[in-house]
Rosetta silent file (secondary structure, phi, psi, omega in degrees, C-alpha in Angstrom):
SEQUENCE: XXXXXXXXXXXXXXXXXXXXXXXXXXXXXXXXXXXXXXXXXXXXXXXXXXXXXXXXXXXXXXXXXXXXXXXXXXXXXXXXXXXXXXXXXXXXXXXXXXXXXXXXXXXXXXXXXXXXXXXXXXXXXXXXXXXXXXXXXXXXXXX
SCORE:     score description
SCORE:     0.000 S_00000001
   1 L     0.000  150.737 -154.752    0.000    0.000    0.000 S_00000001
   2 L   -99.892 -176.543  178.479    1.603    3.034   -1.089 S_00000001
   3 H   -48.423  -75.764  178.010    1.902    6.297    1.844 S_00000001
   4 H   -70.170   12.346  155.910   -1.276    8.062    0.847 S_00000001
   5 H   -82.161  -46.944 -160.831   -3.642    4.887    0.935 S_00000001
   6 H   -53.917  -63.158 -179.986   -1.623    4.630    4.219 S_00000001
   7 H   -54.083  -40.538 -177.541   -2.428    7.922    5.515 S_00000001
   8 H   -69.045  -31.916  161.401   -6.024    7.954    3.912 S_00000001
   9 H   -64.298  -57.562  169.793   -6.823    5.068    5.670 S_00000001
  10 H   -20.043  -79.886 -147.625   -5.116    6.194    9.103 S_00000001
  11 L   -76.238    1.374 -151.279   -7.359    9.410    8.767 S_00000001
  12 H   -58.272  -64.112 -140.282  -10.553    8.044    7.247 S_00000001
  13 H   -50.653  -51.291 -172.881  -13.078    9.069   10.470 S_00000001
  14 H   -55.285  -33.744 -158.106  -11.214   12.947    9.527 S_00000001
  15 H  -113.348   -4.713 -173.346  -11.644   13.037    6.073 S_00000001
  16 H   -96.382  -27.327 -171.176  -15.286   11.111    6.298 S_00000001
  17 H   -72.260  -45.136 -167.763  -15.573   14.368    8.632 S_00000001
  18 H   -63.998  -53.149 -172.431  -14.116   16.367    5.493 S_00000001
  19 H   -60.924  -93.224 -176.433  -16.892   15.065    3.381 S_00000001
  20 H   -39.790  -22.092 -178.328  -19.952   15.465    5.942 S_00000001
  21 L   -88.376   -4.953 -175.065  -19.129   18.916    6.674 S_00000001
  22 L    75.508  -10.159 -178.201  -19.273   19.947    3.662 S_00000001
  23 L   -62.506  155.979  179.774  -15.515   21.074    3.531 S_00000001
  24 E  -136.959  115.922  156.485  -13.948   21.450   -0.285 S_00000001
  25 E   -72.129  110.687  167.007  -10.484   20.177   -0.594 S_00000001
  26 L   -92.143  -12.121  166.389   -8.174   22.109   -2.939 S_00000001
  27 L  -163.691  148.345 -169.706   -5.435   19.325   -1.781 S_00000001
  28 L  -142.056   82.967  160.290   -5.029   15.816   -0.543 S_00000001
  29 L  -160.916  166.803 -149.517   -1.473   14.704   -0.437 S_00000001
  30 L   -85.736  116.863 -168.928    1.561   13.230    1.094 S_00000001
  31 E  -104.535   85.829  178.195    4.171   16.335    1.959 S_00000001
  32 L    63.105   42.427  146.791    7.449   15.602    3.579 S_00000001
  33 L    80.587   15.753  159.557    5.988   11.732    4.509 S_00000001
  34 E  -104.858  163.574  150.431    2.575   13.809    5.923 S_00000001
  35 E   -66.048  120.383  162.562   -0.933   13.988    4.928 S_00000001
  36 L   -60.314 -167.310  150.452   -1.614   17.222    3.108 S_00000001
  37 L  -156.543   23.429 -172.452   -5.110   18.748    3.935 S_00000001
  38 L   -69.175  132.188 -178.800   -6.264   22.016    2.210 S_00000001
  39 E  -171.591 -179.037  153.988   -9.181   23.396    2.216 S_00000001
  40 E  -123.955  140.678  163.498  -12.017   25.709    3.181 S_00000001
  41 E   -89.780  146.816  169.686  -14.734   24.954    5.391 S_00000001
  42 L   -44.674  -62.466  174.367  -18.213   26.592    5.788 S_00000001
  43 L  -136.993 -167.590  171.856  -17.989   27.824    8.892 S_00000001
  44 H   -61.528  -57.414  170.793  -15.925   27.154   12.278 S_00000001
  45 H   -46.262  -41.649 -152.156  -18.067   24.422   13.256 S_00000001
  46 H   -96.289  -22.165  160.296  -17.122   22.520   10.172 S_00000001
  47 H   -67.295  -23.524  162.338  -13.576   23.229   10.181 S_00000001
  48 H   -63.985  -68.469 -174.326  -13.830   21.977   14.007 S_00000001
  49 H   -31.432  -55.528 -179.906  -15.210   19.249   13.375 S_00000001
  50 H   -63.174  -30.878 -179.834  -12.587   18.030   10.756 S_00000001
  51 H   -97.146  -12.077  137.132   -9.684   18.897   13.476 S_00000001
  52 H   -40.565  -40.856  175.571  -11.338   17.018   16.052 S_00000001
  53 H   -70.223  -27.934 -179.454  -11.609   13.828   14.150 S_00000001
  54 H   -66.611  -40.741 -178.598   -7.916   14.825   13.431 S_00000001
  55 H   -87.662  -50.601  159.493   -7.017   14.931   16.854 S_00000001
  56 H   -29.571  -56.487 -174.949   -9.000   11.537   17.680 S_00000001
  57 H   -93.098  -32.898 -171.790   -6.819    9.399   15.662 S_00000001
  58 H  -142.103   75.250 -178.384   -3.314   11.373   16.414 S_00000001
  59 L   -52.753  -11.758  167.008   -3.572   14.066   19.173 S_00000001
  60 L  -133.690   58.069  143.092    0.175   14.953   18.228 S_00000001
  61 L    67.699    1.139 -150.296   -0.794   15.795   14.535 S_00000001
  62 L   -51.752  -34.570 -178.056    2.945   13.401   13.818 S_00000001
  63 L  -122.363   77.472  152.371    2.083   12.509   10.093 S_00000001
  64 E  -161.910  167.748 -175.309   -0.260   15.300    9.088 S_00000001
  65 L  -148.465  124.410  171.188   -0.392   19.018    8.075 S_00000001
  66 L  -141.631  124.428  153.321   -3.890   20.213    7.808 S_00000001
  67 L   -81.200   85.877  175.528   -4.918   23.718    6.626 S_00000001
  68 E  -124.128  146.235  179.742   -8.313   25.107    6.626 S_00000001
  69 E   -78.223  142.486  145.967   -9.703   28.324    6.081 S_00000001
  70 E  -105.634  158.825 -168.214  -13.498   29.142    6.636 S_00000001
  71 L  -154.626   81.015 -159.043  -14.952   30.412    4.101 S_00000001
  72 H   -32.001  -32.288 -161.102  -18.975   31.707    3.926 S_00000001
  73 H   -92.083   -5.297  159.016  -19.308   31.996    0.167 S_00000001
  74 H   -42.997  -59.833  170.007  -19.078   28.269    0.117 S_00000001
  75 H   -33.866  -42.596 -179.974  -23.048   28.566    1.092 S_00000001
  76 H  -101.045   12.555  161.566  -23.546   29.483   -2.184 S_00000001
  77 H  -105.349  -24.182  141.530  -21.898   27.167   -4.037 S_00000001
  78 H   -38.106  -82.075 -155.750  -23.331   24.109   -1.794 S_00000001
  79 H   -25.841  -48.572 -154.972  -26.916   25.714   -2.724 S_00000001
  80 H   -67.673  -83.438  155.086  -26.142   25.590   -6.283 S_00000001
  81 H     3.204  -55.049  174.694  -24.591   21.541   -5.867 S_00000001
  82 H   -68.782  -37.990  178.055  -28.042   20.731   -3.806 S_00000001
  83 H   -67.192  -29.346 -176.224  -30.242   22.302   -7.185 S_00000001
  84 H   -66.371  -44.082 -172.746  -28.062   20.064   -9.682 S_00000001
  85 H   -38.253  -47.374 -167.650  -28.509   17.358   -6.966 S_00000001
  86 L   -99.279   34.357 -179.449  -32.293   17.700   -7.434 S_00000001
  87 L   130.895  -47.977 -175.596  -32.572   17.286  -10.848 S_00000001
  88 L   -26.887  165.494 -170.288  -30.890   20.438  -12.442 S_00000001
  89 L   -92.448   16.418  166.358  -29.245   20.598  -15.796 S_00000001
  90 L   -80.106  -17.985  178.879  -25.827   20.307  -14.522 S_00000001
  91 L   142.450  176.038  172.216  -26.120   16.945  -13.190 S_00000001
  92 E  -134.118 -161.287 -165.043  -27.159   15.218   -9.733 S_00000001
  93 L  -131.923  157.006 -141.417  -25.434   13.433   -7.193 S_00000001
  94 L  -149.111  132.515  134.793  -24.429    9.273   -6.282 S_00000001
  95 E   -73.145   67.694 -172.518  -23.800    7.874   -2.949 S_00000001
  96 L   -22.915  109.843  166.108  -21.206    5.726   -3.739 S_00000001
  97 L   -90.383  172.533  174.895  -22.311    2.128   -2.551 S_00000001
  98 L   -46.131   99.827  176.033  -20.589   -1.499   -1.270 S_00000001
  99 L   103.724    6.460 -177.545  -19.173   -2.868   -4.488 S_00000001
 100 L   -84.877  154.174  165.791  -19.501    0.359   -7.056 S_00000001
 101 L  -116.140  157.174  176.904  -17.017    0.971   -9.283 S_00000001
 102 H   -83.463   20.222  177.963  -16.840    4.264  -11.376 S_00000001
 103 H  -119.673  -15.926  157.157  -17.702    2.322  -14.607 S_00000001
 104 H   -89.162   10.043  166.629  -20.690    0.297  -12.888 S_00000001
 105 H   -92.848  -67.069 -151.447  -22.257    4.134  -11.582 S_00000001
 106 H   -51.926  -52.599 -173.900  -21.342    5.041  -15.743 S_00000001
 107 H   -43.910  -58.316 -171.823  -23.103    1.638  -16.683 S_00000001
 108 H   -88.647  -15.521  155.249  -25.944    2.552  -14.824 S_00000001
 109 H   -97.259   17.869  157.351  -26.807    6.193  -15.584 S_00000001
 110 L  -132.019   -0.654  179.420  -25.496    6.218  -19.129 S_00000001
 111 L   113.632  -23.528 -132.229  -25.313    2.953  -20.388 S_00000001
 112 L  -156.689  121.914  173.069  -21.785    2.773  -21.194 S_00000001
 113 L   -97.897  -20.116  169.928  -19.398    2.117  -18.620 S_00000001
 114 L   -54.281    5.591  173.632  -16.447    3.376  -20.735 S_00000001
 115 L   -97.748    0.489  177.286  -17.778    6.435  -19.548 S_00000001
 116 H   -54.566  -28.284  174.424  -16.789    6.424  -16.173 S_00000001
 117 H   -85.603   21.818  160.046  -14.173    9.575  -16.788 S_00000001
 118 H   -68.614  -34.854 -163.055  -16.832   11.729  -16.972 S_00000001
 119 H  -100.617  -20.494 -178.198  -17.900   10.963  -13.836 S_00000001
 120 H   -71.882  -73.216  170.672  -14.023   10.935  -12.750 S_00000001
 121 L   -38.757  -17.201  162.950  -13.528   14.349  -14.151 S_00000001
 122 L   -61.351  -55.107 -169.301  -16.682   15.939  -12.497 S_00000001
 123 L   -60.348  -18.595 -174.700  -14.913   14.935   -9.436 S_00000001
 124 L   -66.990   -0.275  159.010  -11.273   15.797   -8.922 S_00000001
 125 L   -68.113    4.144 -147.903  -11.683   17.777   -6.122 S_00000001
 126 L  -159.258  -16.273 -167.459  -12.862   14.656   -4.263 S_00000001
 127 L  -126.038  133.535  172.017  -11.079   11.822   -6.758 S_00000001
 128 L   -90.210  -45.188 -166.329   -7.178   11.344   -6.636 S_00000001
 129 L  -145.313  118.398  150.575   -7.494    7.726   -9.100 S_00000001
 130 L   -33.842  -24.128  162.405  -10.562    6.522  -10.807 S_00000001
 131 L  -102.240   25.430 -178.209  -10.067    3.369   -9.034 S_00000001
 132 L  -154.976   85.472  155.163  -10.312    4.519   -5.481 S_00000001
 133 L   -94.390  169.197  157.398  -13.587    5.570   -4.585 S_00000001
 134 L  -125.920  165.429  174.596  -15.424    5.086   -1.222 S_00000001
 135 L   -71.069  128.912 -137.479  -18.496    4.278    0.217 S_00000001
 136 L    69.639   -6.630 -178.341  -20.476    7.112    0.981 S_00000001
 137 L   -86.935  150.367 -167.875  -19.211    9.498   -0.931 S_00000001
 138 E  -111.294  110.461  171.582  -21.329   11.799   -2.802 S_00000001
 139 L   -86.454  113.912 -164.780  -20.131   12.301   -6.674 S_00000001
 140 L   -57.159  164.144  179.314  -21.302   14.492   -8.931 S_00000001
 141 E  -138.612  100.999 -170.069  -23.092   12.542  -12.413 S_00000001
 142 L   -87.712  112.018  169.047  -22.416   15.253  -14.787 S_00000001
 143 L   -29.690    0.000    0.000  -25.842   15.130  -17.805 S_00000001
């Protein structure tokens, strides 16, 4: 397993934190043999949140570096992300389930699982490698 599966695992409760919260990662990678972290958060709470879970698994931070910002104007880009979500013509949103791949989510809303980098490419804020998704995560399905 290479360092950042290592780390990603280590941290999952943190970055499953990352996720619920609403936080948007501009980076997720291994920095002088740490976990990167960048991001902005909604608010305080949600940036708390993420350094609590952070603090859970390693109260003295030894292989991570995590930066976040809050940042309010987020609210309005969630909003938009909840309209596509409901239908909109930008696309909706996938709970990644037990056993998905991104070419059986392609299979089933376009037909064509060779179409899975569509759904990769919606995604790279949230996708490192097309073959390491997780369960629960919510992916955009770009029309």
């Amino acid at each position: 397993m290479d360092r950042l599966e290592e780390l990603k695992n280590k941290y999952k409760s943190a970055l499953d934190a990352v996720q619920k919260n609403g936080v948007s990662l501009s980076h997720l990678h291994v920095q002088d043999n740490k976990l990167f972290i960048q991001g902005a958060a909604l608010s305080e709470e949600a940036k708390n949140a993420v350094w609590n879970q952070i603090k859970a698994v390693d109260p003295k931070y030894s292989d991570v570096t995590c930066d976040l910002s809050v940042d309010p104007s987020l609210a309005a880009t969630q909003t938009k992300a909840a309209g596509a979500a409901a239908g909109g013509a930008q696309g909706k949103t996938y709970k990644v389930q037990p056993g998905d791949s991104l070419s059986k989510i392609a299979k089933q809303f376009y037909g064509d699982a060779s179409q899975y980098t569509r759904i990769f490419e919606a995604n790279r804020g949230k996708l490192d490698n097309p073959d390491k998704i997780q369960v629960g995560q919510e992916l955009v399905i770009p029309s």
